[in-house]
C-alpha positions as CSV (number, residue, x, y, z in Angstrom):
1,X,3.8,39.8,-17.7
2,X,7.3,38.5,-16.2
3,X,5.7,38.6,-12.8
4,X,2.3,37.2,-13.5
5,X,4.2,33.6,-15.1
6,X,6.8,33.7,-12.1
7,X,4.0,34.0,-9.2
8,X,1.6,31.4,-11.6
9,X,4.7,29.1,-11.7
10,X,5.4,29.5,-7.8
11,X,2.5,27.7,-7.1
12,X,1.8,29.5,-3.8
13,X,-1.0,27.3,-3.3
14,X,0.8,24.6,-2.3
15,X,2.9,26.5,0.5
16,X,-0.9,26.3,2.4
17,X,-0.6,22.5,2.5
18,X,2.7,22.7,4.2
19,X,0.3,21.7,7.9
20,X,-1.4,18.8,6.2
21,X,2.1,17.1,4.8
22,X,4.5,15.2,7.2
23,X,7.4,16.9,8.5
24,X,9.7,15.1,6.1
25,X,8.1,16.5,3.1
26,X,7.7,20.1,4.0
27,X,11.0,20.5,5.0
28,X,12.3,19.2,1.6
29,X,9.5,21.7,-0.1
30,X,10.5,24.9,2.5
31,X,14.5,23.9,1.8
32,X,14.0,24.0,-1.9
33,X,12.3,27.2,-2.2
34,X,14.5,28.8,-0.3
35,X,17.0,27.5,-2.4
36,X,15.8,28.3,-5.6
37,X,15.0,31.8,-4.1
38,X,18.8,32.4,-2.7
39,X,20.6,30.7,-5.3
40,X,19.1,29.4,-8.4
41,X,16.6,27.2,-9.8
42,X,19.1,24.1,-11.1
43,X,21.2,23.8,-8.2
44,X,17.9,24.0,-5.7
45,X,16.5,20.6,-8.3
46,X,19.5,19.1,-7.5
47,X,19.9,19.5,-3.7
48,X,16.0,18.5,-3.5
49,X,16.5,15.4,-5.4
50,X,19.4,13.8,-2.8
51,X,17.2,15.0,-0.1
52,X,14.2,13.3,-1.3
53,X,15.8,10.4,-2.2
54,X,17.5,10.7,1.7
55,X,13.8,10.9,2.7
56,X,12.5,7.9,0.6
57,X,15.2,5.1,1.8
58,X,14.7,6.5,5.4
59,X,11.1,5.3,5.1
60,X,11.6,2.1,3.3
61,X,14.0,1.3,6.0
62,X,11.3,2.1,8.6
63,X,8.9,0.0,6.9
64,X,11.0,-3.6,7.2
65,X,10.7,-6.1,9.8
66,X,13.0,-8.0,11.6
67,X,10.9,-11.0,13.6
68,X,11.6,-14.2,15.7
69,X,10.1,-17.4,13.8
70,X,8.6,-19.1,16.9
71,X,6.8,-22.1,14.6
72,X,3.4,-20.6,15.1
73,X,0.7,-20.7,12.6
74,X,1.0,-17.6,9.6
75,X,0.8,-16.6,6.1
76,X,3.8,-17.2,4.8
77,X,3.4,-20.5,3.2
78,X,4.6,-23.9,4.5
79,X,8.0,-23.7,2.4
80,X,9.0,-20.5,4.4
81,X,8.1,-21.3,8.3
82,X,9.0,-23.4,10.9
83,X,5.4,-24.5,11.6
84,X,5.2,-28.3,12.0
85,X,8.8,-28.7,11.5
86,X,11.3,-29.6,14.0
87,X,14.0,-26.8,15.0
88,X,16.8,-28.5,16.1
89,X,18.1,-26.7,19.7
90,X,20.5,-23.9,19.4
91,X,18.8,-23.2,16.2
92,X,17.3,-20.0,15.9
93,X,15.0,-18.9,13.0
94,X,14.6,-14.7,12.1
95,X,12.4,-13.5,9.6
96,X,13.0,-10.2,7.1
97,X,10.5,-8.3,5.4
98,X,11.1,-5.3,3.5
99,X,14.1,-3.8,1.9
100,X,17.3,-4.3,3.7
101,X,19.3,-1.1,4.0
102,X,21.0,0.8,6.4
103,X,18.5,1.2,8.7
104,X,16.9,-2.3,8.3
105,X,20.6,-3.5,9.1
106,X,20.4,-1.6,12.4
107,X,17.0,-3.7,13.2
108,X,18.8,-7.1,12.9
109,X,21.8,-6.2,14.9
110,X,18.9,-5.2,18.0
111,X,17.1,-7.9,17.4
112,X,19.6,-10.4,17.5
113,X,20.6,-8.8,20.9
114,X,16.9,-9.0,22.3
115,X,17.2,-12.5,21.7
116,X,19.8,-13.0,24.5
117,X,21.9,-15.6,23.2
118,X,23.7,-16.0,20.5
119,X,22.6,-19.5,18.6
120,X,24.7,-22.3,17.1
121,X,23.4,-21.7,14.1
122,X,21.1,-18.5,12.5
123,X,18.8,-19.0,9.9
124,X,17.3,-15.6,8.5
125,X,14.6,-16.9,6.1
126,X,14.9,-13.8,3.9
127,X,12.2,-14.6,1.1
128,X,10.4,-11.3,1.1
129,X,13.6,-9.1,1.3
130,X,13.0,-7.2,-2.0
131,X,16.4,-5.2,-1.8
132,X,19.6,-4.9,-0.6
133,X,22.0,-2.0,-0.4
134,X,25.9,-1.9,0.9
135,X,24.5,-1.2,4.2
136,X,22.8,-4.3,4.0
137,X,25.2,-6.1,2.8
138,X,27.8,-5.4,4.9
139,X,26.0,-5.6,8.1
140,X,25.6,-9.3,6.7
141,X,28.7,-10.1,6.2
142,X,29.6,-8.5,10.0
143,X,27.4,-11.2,11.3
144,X,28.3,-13.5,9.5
145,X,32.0,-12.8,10.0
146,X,31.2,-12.7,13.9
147,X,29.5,-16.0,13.7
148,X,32.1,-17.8,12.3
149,X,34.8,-16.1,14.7
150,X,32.8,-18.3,17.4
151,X,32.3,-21.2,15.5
152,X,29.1,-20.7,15.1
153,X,26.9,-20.8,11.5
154,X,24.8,-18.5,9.3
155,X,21.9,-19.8,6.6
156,X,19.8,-18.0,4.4
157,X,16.8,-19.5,3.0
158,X,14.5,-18.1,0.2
159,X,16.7,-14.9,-1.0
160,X,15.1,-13.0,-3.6
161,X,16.7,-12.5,-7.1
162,X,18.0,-8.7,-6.6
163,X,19.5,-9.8,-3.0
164,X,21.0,-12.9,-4.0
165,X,22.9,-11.2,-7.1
166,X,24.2,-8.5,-5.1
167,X,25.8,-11.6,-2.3
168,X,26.9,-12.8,-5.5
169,X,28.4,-10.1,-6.9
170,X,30.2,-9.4,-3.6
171,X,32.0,-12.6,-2.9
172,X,29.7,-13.3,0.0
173,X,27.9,-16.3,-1.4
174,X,31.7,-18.0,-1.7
175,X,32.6,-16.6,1.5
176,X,29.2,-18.7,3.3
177,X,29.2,-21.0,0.9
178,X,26.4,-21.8,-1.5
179,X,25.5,-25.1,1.0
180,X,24.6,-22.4,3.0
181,X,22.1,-20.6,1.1
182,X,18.5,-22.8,1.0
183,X,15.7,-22.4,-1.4
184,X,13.3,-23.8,1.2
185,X,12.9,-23.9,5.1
186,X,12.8,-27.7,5.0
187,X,16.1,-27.1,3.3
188,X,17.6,-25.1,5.4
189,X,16.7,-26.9,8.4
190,X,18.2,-30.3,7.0
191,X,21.3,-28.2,6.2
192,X,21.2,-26.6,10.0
193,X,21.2,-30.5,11.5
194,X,24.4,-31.5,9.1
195,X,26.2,-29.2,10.6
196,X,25.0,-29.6,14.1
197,X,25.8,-33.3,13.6
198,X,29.3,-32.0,11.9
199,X,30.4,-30.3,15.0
200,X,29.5,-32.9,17.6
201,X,31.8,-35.5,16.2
């Protein structure tokens, strides 16, 4: 009887899928039932959970997008482009989507290298960011900290409530200073030409 519940509660059935699943997922199912077969059941839980958890922010990372705003016609609502607005020049505008974590933090720093020239001033309209981890945060703050080595200026415009509280909670809002941090592209724009204006006198 012992035998018949452990093979039932094997669920062998599932080891045929193994093909069908990506490569991400049927490692995590192979390492855990090997796991639970060398060692024991609680410890083989465990180990699976941080690897599926591994697994899920790998994918969320994938998932985010790191664009130029080049003023041309989209979706994302008048208050969050640059589209019939004027850019001031050495004013460049980046877009985030997604969850900003370690590998989304990755994105920014090659994109920002793409571009080919550093700007006077970086906006990174940031409205559809719906997380932020250390990683994130701390690639932030390493632009922002380069930025300002060279004089140069960082504004966010439209962070998202989760985001925003974890810059807050940091010190980082004080640190770029809330003048900094726009609600609305027009905003953020206006804020861009003060300090243009600032540094030419």
């Amino acid at each position: 009887m012992l035998l018949v519940v452990a093979y039932n509660m094997g669920e062998w059935h599932e080891l045929k899928r193994l093909r069908k699943l990506p490569k991400g997922d049927g490692l995590v199912l192979l390492t855990v039932f090997a796991l639970t077969v060398a060692i024991d059941l609680s410890r083989a839980v465990g180990i699976g959970m941080i690897l599926a958890s591994m697994l899920f922010i790998k994918r969320v990372s994938e998932t985010t997008q790191i664009t130029a705003v080049d003023g041309s016609p989209d979706s994302e609502g008048p208050q969050y482009t640059t589209t019939g607005k004027d850019v001031p020049p050495g004013v460049i505008v980046y877009r985030i989507f997604g969850a900003f974590l370690f590998g989304a933090a990755e994105k920014l720093e090659t994109s920002l290298k793409r571009a080919g020239q550093e700007p006077k001033i970086l906006i990174l309209e940031v409205h559809k960011v719906i997380a932020m981890d250390a990683t994130g945060l701390n690639a932030l703050e390493s632009l922002y900290e380069r930025l300002k080595r060279r004089h140069k200026h960082l504004i966010l415009v439209g962070p998202h409530t989760q985001p925003y509280m974890v810059m807050i909670n940091s010190g980082f809002i004080d640190r770029l200073g809330p003048n900094n941090v726009a609600a609305e592209m027009d905003a953020g724009l206006s804020r861009a030409r003060e300090l243009l204006e600032a540094a030419s006198k």
